[in-house]
C-alpha positions in Angstrom: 0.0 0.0 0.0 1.2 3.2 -1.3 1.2 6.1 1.8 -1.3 8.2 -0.5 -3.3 5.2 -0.5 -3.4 4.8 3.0 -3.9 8.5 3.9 -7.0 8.0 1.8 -8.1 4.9 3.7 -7.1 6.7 6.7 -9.2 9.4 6.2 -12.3 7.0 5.3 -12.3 5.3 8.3 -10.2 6.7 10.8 -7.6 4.0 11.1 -5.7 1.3 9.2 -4.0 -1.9 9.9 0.0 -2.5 8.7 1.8 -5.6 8.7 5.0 -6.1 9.0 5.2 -6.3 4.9 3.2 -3.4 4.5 5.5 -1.4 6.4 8.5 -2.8 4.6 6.9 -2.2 1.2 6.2 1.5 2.0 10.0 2.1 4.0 11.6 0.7 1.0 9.4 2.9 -1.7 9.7 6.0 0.5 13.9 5.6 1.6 15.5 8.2 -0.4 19.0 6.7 0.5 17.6 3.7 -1.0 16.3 6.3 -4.5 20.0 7.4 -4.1 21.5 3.8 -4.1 19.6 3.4 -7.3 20.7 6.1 -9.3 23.8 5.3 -8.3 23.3 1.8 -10.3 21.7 3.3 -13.0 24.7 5.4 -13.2 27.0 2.4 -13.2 24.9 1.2 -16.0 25.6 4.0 -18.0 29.4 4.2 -17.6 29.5 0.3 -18.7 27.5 1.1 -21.6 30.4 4.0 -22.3 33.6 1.7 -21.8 31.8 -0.6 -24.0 31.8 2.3 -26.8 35.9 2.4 -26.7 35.4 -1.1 -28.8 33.9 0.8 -31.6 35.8 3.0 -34.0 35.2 6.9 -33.5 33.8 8.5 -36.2 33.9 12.0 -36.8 32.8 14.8 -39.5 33.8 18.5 -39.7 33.4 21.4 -41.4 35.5 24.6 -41.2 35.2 28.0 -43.8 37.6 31.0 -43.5 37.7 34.4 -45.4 40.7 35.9 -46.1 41.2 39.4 -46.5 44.8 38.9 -48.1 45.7 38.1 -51.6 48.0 34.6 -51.7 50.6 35.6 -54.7 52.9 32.4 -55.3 55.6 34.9 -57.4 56.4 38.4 -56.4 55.2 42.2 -57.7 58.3 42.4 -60.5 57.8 39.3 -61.5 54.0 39.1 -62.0 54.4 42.8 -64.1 56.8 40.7 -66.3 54.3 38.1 -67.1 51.8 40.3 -67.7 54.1 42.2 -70.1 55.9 39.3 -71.8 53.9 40.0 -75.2 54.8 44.1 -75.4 58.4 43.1 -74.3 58.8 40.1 -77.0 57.2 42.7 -79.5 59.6 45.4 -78.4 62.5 43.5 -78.9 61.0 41.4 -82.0 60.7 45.3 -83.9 64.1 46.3 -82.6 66.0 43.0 -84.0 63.8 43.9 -87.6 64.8 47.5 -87.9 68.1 46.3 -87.3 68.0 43.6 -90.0 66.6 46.4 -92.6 69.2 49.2 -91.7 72.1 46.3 -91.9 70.6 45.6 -95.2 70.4 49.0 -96.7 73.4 49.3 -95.5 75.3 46.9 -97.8 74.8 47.7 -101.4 74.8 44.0 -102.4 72.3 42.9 -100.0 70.3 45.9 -100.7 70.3 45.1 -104.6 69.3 41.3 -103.7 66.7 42.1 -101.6 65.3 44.8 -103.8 65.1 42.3 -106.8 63.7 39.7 -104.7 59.6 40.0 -103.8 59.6 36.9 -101.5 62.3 38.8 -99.4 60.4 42.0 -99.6 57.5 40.3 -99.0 58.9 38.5 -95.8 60.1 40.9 -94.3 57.3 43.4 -94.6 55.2 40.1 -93.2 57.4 40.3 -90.0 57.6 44.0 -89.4 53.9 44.1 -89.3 53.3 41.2 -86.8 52.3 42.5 -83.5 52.3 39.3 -81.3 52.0 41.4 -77.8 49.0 41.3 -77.2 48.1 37.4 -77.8 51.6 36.5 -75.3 50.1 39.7 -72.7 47.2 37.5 -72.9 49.3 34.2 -72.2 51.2 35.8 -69.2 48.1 36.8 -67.8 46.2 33.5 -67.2 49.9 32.4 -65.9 50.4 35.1 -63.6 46.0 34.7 -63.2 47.5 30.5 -62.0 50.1 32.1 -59.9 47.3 34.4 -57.9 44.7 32.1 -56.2 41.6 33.3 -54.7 41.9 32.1 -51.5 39.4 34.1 -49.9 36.9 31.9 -49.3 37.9 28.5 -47.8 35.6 25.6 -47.4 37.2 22.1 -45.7 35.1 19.5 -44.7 36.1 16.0 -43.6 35.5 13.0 -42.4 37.4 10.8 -40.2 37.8 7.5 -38.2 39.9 5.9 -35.4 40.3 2.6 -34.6 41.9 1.1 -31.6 43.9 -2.3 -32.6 46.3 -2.6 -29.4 46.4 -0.4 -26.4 48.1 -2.7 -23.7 45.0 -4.5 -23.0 43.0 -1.0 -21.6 40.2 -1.2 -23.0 39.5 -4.9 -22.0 40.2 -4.2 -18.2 38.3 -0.7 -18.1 35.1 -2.7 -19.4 35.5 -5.1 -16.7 36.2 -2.3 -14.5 32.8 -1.3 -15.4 31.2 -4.1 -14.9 32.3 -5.0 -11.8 31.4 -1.4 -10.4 28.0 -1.9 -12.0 27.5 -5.0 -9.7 29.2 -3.1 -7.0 26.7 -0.5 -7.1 23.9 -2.8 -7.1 25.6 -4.7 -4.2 25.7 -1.4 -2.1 21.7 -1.1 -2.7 21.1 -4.4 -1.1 23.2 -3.1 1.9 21.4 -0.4 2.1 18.1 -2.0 1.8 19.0 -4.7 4.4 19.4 -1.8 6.6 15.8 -0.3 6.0 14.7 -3.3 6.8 15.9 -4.1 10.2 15.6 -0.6 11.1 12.0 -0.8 10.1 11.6 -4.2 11.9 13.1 -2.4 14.9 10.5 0.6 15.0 7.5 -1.8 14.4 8.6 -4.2 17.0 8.9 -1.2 19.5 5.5 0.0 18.6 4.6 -3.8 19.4 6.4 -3.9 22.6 5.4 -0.6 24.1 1.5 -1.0 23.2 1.7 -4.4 24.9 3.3 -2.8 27.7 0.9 0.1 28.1 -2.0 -2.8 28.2 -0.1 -4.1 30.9 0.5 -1.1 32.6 -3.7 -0.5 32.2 -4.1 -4.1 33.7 -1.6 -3.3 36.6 -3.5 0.1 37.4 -7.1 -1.5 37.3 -5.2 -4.3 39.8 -3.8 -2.1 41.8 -6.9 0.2 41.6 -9.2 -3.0 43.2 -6.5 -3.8 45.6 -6.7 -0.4 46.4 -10.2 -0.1 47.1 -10.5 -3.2 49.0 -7.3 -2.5 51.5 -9.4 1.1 52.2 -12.5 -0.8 53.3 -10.8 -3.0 55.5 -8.7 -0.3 56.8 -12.8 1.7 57.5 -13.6 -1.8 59.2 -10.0 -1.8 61.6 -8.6 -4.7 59.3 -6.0 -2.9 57.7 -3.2 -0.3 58.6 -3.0 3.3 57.1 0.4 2.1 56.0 -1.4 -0.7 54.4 -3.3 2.1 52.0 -0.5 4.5 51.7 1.5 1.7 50.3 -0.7 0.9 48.1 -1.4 4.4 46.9 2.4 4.8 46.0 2.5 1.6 43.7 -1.2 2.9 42.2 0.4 6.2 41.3 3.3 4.5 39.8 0.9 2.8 37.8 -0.6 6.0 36.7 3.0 7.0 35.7 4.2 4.2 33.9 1.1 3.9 32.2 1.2 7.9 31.0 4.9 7.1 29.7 3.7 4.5 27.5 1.2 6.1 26.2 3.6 8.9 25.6 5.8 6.4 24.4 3.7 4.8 21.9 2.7 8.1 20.1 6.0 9.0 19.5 7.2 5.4 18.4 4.4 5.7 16.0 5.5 9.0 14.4 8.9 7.7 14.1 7.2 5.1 12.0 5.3 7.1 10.1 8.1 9.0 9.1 9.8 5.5 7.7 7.3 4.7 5.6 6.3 8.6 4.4 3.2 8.7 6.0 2.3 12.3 8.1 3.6 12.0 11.3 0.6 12.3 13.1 -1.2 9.9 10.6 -3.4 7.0 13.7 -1.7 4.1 12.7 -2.4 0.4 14.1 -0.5 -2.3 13.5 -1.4 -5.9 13.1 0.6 -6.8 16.1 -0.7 -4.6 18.4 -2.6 -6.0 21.5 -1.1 -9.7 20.8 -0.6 -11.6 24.2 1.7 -13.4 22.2 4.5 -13.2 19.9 5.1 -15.5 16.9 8.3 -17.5 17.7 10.5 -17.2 14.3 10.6 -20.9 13.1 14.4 -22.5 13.5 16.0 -23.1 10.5 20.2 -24.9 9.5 22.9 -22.4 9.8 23.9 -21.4 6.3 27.8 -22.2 5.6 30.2 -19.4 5.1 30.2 -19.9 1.1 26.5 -19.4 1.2 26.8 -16.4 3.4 29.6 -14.6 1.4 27.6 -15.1 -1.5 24.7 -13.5 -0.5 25.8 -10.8 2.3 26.3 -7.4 0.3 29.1 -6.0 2.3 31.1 -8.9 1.4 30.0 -9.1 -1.8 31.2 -5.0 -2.5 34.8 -5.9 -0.9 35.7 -8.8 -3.1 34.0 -6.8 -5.9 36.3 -3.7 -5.1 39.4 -6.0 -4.6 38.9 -7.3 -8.4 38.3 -3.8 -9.0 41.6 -2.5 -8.2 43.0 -6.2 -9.6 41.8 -4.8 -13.0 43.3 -1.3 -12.3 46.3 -3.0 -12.2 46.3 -4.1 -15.8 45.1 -0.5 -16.5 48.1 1.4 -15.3 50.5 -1.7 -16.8 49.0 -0.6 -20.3 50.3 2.6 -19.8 54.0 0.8 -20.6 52.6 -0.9 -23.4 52.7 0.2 -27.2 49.5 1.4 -28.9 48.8 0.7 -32.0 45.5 2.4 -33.9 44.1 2.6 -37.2 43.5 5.9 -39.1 41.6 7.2 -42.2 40.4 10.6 -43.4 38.2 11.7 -46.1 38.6 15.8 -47.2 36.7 17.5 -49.3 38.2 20.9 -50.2 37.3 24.3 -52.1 39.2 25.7 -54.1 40.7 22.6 -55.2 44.0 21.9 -54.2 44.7 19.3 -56.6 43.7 21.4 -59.7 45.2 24.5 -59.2 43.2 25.9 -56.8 40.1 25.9 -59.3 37.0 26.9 -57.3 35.2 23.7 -57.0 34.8 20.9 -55.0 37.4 17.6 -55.0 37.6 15.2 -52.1 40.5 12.7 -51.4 40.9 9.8 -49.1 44.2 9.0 -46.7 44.8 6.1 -44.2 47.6 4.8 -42.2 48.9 3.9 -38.6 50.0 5.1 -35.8 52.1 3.6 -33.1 53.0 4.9 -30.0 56.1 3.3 -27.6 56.5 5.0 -24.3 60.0 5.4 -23.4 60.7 7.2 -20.4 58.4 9.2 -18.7 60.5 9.6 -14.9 59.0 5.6 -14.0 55.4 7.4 -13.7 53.5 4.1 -15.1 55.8 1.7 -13.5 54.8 3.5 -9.6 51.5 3.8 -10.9 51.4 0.1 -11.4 53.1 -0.5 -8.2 50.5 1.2 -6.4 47.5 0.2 -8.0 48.8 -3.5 -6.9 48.9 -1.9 -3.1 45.3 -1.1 -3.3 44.0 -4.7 -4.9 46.6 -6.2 -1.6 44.2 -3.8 0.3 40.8 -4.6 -0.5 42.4 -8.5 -0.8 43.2 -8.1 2.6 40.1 -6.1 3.8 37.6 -8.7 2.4 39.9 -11.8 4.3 39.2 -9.8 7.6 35.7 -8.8 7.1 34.6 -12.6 6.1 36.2 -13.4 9.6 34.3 -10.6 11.3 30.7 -12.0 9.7 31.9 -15.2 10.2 32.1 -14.0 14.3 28.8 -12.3 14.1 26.9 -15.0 12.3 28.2 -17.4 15.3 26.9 -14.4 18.1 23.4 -14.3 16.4 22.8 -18.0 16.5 24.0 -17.7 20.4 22.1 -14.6 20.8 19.2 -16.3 19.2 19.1 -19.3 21.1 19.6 -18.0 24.7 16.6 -15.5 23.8 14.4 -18.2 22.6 15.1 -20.1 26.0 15.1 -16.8 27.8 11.1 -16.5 26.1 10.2 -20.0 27.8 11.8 -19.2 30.8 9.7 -16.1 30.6 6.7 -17.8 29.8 7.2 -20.3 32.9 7.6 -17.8 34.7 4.4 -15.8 33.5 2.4 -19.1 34.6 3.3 -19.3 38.0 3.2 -15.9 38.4 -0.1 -15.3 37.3 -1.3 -18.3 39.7 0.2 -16.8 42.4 -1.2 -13.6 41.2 -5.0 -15.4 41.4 -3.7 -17.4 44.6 -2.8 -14.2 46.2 -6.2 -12.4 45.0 -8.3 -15.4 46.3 -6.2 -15.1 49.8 -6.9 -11.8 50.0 -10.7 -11.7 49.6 -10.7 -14.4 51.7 -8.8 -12.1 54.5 -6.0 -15.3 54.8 -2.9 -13.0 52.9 -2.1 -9.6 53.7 -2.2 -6.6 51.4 1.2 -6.8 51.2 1.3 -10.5 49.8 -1.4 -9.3 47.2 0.8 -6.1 46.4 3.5 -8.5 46.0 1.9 -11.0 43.8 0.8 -8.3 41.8 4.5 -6.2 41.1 5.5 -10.0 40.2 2.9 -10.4 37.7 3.7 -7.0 36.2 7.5 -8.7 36.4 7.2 -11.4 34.3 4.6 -10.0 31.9 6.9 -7.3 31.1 10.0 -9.8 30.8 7.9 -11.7 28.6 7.3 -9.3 26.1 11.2 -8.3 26.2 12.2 -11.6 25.2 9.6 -12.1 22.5 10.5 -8.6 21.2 14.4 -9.6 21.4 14.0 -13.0 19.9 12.3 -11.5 16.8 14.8 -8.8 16.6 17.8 -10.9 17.0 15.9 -13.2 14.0 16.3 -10.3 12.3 19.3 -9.5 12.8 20.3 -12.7 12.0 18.7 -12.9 8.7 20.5 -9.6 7.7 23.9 -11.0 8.3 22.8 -14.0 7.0 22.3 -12.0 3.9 18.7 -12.9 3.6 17.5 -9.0 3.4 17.8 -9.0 -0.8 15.9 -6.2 -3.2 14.0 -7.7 -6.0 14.8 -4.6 -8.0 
C-alpha cells in the first residue's frame, strides 16, 4: 500500500491496519538513501554502456570555412608585371631585331640590290615587321600570372574521419570489466542499504509492538492495583487494615498511573517515528497488526547457512571482493600505460578551391589512411609507480575482504547464540508468567478471603507485572535478534 493510499483509507475510516510487509513495502518505496543507491546503479549502468563504446571505431565529421582578407601571390610584384608584359616586351625586342636587319641591309649595297630584286624577301620581311604578337603572349602571361594568384578568400574544408583502436596494452578490455564490476558493486551497495531499511523498520515496528503491549499491561496493573486499592481502604474503614497498608498501596497505584502515561507517551511518538519511515504524516493514527497480541510468533528455526553461502549473498562482502577485483583490473590498467599502442587511421577531405587542380573553385575530395604507433620510453617511472600502487590497493581490498569474512563469520556465530539464549530466555519467561499469574490469582483469592495480607497481594501483583513485562522483552528480542540474523545472514535482498 502506497502512503497516499493509505492517507485516503485513513481518512475514510479513521484508522488502518500494517503488517510487517506493508510497512517494509512503503519504507523501502519511500527511503531516499535507498532512490540514491539506485541512481547510483543506473549510473554504473551507463558508464558500462560507455567503456563498451571504446570497442567501436570513433567516427567524426567536420566542417570549417575561413575568409581571407589577403591576396595569396605564389611569385612576387616584378615578377607578376613581367608576365603580364611578356607579349609588349617580345614585340619590343621582336621590332628592334627587324629594324636592325633592314638598316644592316640598306646598308650593304649587295644585299640591298638582292633584296630589292627579290619579292619573297620584300614580302617576308614586310610580313614580319607588321606582326604585332603582344597582345596574344600579354594574354598568355596573364592567365599564368592569373594561376600564380589564387583566390583564396573563401575556404571551405570538410572531412570526415575515423579511429580505430587495434592494441592499447589490454586498456580497454580491463576498463570494461572495471565497469562491470562497479555496475555489480553499485547494485551490491543497494542491497546493503536496503537490508538496513529493513531491520531498522523491523526495529521501530517491533517497538511499537512492545510498548503497546506494555501500556495494556500497565492499564491491567492500574485496574489491579486500583481493586486492591479499594479493598485495603474498606478493610482499613472496618479496623482490618493499617493506614500504611493504604499508603503503600497508593504509592504503587500512582506509579501505575505513571508508567502507564509514559507509555502512552511512548507509543505516540514510536508511531511518528514510524510514520516517518514509511512517508506517511507523522501524526497519521496508525495500528498495527501486532498490536494488543498476548503473544509473539516464535521465528521458526532453521540450518545455519555455511560461510560460502553467506559470502555469496551478504552485500558487504560481496562490495569488498568486488572492489578488490576492481583495483585487480586497475592494475592491468596502469600496466597498459607501458605498453605500445597501435590504432588505425583514415580521413576523407573535401576541399574548395581545389587543391589538386590549381586551386580551381570547386569541390574535390581525397581519401588517406595509415597507422599510428605509440612506444613509451621514459616518462620519470610514472606508469611503473603507478602500477606499483595500483597492486597496493587490490593487496588492500584482498586483505580487507579476508578480515571482514572473519568478522561476519564471528557475528553470524553471536546471532545464532544470541538467538538461542533468547528463545530459552522467552520459555523461561513464559514459565515464569504461569506461576506468576497463579500466584497472582492465589494471592487475590487469599486476599478476599482475609487469609494474605495486602502486602502479599501487592507482591503477587508487582510480580505479575514482572514477568509480563519480561515476557514481552524476550519475545520482542527473539524477533529482533531473528532479524538481525537474517541480515547478516544475507537474507535481506531487493527484488529490483
Amino acid at each position: 500500500m502506497s502512503a497516499a493510499a493509505f492517507v485516503i483509507v485513513a481518512n475514510a475510516y479513521g484508522q488502518e491496519r500494517l503488517n510487517l510487509e506493508e510497512c517494509r513495502r512503503m519504507a523501502v518505496s519511500n527511503n531516499s538513501a535507498l532512490d540514491q543507491a539506485r541512481i547510483s546503479a543506473g549510473m554504473a549502468h551507463y558508464d558500462r554502456a560507455i567503456a563498451r563504446a571504446n570497442f567501436f571505431p570513433n567516427i567524426s565529421a567536420s566542417g570549417t570555412y575561413m575568409y581571407n582578407t589577403l591576396d595569396v601571390s605564389l611569385i612576387d610584384s616584378d615578377k607578376s608585371a613581367m608576365l603580364q608584359n611578356a607579349g609588349s616586351i617580345i614585340q619590343e625586342s621582336i621590332s628592334g631585331k627587324m629594324e636592325a636587319l633592314t638598316q644592316a641591309i640598306m646598308t650593304n649595297p649587295s644585299l640591298a640590290m638582292e633584296y630589292m630584286q627579290s619579292p619573297m624577301w620584300q614580302t617576308v620581311l614586310g610580313m614580319l615587321s607588321q606582326t604585332d604578337i603582344s597582345q596574344a603572349i600579354n594574354g598568355i602571361g596573364s592567365s599564368i600570372d592569373d594561376l600564380l594568384h589564387p583566390d583564396l578568400h573563401n575556404i571551405t574544408v570538410a572531412g570526415v574521419a575515423l579511429q580505430q583502436p587495434v592494441f592499447v596494452g589490454g586498456k580497454i578490455i580491463a576498463s570494461n570489466r572495471i565497469a562491470a564490476l562497479a555496475e555489480e558493486l553499485a547494485e551490491s551497495k543497494y542491497d546493503a542499504e536496503y537490508a538496513r531499511t529493513i531491520v531498522n523498520i523491523d526495529q521501530a515496528y517491533w517497538q511499537i509492538v512492545s510498548i503497546a503491549a506494555k501500556k495494556e499491561l500497565a492499564t491491567n496493573y492500574s485496574d489491579l492495583l486500583k481493586t486492591l486499592e479499594r479493598d485495603v481502604r474498606i478493610s482499613f474503614e472496618e479496623g482490618v487494615a493499617t493506614q500504611s497498608d493504604v499508603l503503600t498501596i497508593k504509592v504503587k497505584a500512582n506509579e501505575a498511573e505513571m508508567m502507564l502515561t509514559k507509555a502512552t507517551n511512548g507509543l505516540k511518538l514510536a508511531k511518528m517515528l514510524l510514520c516517518k519511515q514509511i512517508g506517511l504524516p507523522l501524526d497519521t493514527d496508525v495500528l498495527l497488526a501486532d498490536e494488543g497480541c498476548d503473544e509473539f510468533g516464535t521465528p521458526q528455526a532453521r540450518a545455519a547457512l555455511s560461510m560460502e553461502e553467506i559470502t555469496a549473498k551478504r552485500p558487504e562482502l560481496r562490495s569488498l571482493d568486488l572492489a578488490s577485483r576492481i583495483y585487480s583490473e586497475k592494475v592491468k590498467v596502469a600496466r597498459a600505460d607501458m605498453m605500445p599502442q597501435i590504432a588505425l587511421a583514415g580521413n576523407y577531405f573535401l576541399t574548395n578551391p581545389n587543391v589538386t587542380n590549381g586551386f580551381q573553385k570547386d569541390f574535390h575530395g581525397f581519401f588517406s589512411a595509415g597507422v599510428s604507433v605509440r612506444i613509451p620510453i621514459f616518462h620519470g617511472l610514472e606508469a611503473l609507480k603507478k602500477t606499483q600502487k595500483a597492486k597496493l590497493e587490490a593487496d588492500l581490498y584482498k586483505s580487507k575482504y579476508d578480515d571482514s569474512i572473519n568478522m561476519v563469520n564471528l557475528e553470524v556465530s553471536q546471532l545464532h547464540a544470541q538467538r538461542d539464549e533468547a528463545l530459552e530466555r522467552l520459555q523461561m519467561a513464559k514459565s515464569n508468567l504461569d506461576s506468576a499469574e497463579e500466584n497472582l490469582r492465589a494471592a487475590t483469592l487469599g486476599f478476599e478471603e482475609g487469609v494474605v495480607e495486602s502486602s502479599v497481594a501487592l507482591s503477587a501483583q508487582s510480580a505479575w507485572l514482572q514477568a509480563h513485562t519480561e515476557c514481552i522483552d524476550a519475545g520482542i528480542e527473539l524477533l529482533m535478534t531473528d532479524t538481525n540474523l537474517n541480515r547478516a545472514e544475507g537474507q535481506y535482498t531487493s527484488d529490483k
